[in-house]
N, C-alpha and C positions, 0 to 999 in steps of 0.2 A: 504494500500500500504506500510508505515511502517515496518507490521510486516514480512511481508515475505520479506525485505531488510534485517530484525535485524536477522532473522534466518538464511540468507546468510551469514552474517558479522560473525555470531556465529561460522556457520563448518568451515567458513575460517581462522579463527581466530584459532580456534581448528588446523585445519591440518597444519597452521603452525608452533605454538607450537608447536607438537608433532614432527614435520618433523626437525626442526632448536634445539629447545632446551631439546627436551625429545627423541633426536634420533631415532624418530619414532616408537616407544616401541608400541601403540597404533593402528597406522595404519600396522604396521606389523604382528599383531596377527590378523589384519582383515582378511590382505590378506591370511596368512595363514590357518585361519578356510574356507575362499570361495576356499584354492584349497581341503582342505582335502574332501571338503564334494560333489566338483568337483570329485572327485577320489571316491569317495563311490556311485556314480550313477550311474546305472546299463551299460550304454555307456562307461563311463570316461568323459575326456574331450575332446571336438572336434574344429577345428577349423569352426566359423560362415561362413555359406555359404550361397549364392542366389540360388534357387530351384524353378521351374517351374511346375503347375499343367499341364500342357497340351504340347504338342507337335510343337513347334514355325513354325515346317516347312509345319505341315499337318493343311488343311483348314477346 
């Protein structure tokens, strides 16, 4: 139980340094490699939708 506290304490710890004292430098090249590679998927990016197999109205 420990250890998956101390690895919480760890990225939090991380993203707040990064965010407060290292101006983000870290977490902003995350985000920007997940849009780049967002944009190189044959879709793009889309906004998350709820989608239904079957037809709600027909029995």
């Amino acid at each position: 139980m420990r250890w998956p506290l101390v690895v919480i304490m760890l990225v939090v710890g991380f993203i707040l340094w990064d965010r407060f004292d290292n101006d983000g430098a870290y977490t902003a090249d995350v985000e920007r490699s997940f849009r780049e590679a967002s944009l190189e998927m044959p879709g793009g990016w889309k906004l998350p939708t709820i989608t239904f197999n079957r037809d709600p109205l027909k029995q």
